[in-house]
Wavefront OBJ file of the C-alpha trace (Angstrom):
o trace
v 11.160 -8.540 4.728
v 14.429 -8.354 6.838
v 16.061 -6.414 3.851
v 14.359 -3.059 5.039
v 11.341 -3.348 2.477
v 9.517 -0.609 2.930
v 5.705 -0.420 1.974
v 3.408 2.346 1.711
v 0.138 2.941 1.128
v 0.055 7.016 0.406
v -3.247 8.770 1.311
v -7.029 8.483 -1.047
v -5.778 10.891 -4.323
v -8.550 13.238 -5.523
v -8.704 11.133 -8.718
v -9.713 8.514 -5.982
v -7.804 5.274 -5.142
v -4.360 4.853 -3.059
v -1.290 4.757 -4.458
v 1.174 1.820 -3.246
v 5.327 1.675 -3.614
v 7.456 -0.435 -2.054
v 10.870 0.927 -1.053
v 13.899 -2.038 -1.387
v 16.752 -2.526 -2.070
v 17.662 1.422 -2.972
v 14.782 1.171 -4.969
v 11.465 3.040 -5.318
v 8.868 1.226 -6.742
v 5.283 2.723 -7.737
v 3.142 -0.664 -7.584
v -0.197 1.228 -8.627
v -3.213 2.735 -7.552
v -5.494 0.414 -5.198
v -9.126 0.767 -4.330
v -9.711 -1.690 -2.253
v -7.423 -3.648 0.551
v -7.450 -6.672 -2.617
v -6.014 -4.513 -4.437
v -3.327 -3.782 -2.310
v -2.532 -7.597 -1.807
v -2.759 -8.310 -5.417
v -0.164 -5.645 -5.799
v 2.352 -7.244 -3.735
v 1.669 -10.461 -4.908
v 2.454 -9.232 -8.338
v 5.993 -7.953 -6.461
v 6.877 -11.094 -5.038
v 5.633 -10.338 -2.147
v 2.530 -12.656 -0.760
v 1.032 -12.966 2.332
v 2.007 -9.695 3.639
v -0.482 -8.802 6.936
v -2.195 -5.691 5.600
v -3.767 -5.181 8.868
v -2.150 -1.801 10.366
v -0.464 -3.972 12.702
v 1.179 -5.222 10.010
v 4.701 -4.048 8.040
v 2.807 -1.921 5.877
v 2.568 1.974 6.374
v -0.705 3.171 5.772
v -0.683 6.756 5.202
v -4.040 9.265 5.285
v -5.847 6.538 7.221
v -5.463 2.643 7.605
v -6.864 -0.429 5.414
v -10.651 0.562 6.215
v -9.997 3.921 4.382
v -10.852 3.973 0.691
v -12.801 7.575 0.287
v -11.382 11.131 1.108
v -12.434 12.594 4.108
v -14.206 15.789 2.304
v -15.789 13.711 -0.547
l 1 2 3 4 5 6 7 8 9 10 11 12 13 14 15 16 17 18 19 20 21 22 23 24 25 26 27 28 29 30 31 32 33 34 35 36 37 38 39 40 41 42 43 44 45 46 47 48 49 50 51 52 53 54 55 56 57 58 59 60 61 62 63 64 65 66 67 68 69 70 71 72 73 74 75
């Protein structure tokens, strides 16, 4: 991902679920709304990109919490 890809993970919604984009290119790209880490990967996969570390060591920016967080904190 040398081409400055940029993806993010945005924070639990209060509809529930995290929305992911990927930022490439010049390009903005709303990949869904994940509920679980599989989601996320299935996500990228779907983009092309596979096998992407979505530990929060990895090149993913995980915003409102890392890859363990799936539920608002005041639900």
């Amino acid at each position: 991902m040398s081409d400055q890809t940029e993806i993010i993970v945005h924070p639990v919604s209060p509809k529930g679920g995290r929305k992911v984009t990927v930022h490439a290119l010049g390009v903005d790209v709303d990949l869904g709304r994940a509920h679980t880490p599989r989601d996320v990967a299935e996500f990228l996969r779907r983009a092309g990109l596979e096998d992407v570390d979505l530990s929060e060591d990895g090149p993913i920016t995980w915003e409102g919490g890392g890859p363990e967080v799936w539920k608002r904190p005041d639900a």
